[in-house]
C-alpha positions as CSV (number, residue, x, y, z in Angstrom):
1,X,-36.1,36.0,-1.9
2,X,-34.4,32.8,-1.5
3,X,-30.8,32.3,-1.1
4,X,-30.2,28.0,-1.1
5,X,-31.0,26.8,-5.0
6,X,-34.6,25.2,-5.3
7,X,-34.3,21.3,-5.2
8,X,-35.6,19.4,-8.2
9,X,-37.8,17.4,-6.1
10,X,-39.7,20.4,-5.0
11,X,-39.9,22.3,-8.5
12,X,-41.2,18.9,-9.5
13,X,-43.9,18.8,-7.1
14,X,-45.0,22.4,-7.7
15,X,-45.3,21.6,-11.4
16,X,-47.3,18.4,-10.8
17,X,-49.6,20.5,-8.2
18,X,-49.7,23.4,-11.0
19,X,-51.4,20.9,-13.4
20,X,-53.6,19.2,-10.8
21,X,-54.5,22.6,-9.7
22,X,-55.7,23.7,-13.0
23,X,-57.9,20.9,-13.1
24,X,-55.0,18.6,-15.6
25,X,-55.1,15.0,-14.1
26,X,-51.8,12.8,-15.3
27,X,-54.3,10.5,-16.6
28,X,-55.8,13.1,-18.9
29,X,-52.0,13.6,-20.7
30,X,-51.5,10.0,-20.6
31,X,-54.9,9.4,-22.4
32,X,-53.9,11.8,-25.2
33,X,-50.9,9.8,-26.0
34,X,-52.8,6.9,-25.5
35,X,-54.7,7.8,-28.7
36,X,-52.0,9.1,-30.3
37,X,-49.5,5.9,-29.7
38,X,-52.2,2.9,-29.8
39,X,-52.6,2.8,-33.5
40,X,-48.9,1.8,-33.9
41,X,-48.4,-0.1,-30.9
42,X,-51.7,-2.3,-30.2
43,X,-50.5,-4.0,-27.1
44,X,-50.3,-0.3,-25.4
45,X,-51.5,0.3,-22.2
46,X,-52.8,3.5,-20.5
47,X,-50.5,2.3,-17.2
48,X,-47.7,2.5,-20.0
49,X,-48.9,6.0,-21.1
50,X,-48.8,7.6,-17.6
51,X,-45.5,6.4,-16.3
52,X,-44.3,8.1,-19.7
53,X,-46.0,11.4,-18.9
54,X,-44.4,11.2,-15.3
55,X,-41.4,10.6,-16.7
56,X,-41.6,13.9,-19.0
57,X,-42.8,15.4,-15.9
58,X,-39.7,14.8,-14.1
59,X,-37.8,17.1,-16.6
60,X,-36.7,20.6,-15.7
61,X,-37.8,22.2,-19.2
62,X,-40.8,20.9,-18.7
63,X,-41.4,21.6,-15.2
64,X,-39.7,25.1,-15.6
65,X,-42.6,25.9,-18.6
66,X,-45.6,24.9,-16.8
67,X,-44.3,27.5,-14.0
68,X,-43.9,30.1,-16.4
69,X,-47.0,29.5,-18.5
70,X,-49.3,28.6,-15.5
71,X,-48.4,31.4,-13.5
72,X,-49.2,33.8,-16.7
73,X,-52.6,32.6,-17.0
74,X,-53.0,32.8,-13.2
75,X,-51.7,36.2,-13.4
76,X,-54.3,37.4,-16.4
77,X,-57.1,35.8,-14.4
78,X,-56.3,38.4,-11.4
79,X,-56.6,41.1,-14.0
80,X,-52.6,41.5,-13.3
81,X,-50.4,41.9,-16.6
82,X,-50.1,45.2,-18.1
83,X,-51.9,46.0,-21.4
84,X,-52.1,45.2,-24.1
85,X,-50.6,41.7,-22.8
86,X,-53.4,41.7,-19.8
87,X,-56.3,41.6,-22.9
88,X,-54.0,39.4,-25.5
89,X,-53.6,36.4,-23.0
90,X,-57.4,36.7,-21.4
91,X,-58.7,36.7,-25.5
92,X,-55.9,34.2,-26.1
93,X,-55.3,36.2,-29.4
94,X,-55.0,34.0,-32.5
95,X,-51.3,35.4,-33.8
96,X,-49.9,35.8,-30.1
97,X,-47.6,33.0,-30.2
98,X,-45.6,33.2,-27.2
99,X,-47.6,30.3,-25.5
100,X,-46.9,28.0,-28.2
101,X,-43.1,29.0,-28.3
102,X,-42.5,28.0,-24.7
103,X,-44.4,24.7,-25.2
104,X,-42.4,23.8,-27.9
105,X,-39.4,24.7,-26.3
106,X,-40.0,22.2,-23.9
107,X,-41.0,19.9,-26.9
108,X,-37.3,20.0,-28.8
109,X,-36.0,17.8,-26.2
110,X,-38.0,14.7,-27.7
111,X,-37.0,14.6,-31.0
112,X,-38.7,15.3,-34.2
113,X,-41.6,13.2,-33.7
114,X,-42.7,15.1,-30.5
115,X,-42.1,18.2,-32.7
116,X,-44.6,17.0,-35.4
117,X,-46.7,15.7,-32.7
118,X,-47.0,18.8,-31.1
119,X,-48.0,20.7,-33.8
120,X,-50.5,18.0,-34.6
121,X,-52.4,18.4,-31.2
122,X,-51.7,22.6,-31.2
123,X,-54.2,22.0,-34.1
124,X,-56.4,19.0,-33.5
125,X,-57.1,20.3,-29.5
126,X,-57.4,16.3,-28.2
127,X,-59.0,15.5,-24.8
128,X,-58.5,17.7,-22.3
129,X,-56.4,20.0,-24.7
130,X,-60.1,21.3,-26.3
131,X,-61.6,21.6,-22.4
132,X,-58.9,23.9,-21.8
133,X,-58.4,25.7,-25.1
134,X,-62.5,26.4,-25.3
135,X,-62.9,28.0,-21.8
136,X,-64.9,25.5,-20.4
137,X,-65.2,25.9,-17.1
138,X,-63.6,28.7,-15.3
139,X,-59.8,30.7,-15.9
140,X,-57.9,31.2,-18.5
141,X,-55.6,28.7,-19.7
142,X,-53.8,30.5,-22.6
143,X,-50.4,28.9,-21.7
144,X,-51.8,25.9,-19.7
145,X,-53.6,24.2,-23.4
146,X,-50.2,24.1,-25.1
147,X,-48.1,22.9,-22.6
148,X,-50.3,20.2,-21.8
149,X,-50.1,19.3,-26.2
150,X,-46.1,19.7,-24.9
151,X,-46.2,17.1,-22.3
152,X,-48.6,14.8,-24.5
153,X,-46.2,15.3,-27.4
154,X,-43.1,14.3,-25.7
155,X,-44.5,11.3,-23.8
156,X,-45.9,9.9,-27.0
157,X,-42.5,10.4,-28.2
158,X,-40.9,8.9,-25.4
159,X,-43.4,5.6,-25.5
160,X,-42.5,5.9,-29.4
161,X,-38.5,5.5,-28.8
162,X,-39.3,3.0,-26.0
163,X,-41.2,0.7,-27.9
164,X,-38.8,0.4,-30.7
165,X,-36.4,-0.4,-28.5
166,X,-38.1,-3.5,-27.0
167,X,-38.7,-4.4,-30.3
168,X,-35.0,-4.4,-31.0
169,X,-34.3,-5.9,-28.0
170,X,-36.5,-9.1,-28.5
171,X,-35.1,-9.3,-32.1
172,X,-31.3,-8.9,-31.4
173,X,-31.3,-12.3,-30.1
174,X,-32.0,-13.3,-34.1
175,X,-29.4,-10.5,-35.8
176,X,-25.9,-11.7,-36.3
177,X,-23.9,-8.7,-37.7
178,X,-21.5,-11.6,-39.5
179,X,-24.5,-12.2,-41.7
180,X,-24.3,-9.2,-43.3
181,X,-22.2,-8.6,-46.5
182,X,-19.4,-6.2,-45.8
183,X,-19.9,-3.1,-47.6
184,X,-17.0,-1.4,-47.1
């Protein structure tokens, strides 16, 4: 067992290699908020999209989740859980909710819209949220689904915030507070 504290740096870089690993490309996040962000915000780009989902990715909840939940999965692929947790993780059992309660852990950070926006993609299963959630392909990704809806949830929330306040920013130079009536 270690004795030093783990740097940031390299709890960040196991959590990126986690997701890349597990066959989770940044690009496949930052497509998902894409979708979810281009309706309100038309001059979006996907270059905008991925430097918010590294940006989510450089928080500790975050990073600290996807270790967690990743390492579950990994460990109910090896057959290495105890039962009945061993056969509720591999059958991703509908009313075990522990993998959605660390993901949206991670998601409170955000604000409220990542919160509803999480639990829009726990249910809709977007992009590479489905891939993961159906099985396709090979290990279980009981945990991995829902913290990839996490990171997708609050990088559209980020993006959401950031937009707004370019928009304020361009129009501050027309708002003069001495135009308003004083309602005091």
């Amino acid at each position: 067992m270690r004795k030093d504290r783990v740097h940031s740096k390299e709890v960040a870089h196991a959590a990126k290699s986690l997701l890349k690993e597990r066959g989770v490309e940044i690009k496949d996040i930052a497509e998902i908020v894409y979708d979810m962000q281009s309706p309100y915000a038309p001059m979006l780009s996907l270059d905008a999209c991925i430097e918010s989902v590294e940006a989510v990715l450089q928080k500790r909840e975050m990073q600290h989740a996807i270790l967690v939940g990743v390492e579950l999965d990994k460990l109910a692929e090896k057959g290495q859980l105890s039962e009945p947790l061993q056969s509720i993780v591999e059958q991703d059992e509908g009313l075990f909710g522990v993998d959605e309660t660390i993901a949206i852990g991670a998601v409170f950070g955000y604000g409220s819209i990542a919160v509803t926006t999480y639990g829009y993609l726990d249910k809709a299963k977007n992009g590479i949220i489905k891939k993961l959630d159906n099985k396709t392909g090979q290990g279980i990704h009981t945990f991995l689904d829902d913290l990839v809806a996490s990171i997708a949830a609050n990088a559209s929330s980020r993006l959401a915030h950031h937009i707004r306040d370019e928009e304020e920013r361009k129009t501050t130079l027309l708002y003069n507070p001495e135009d308003q009536e004083d309602i005091s």
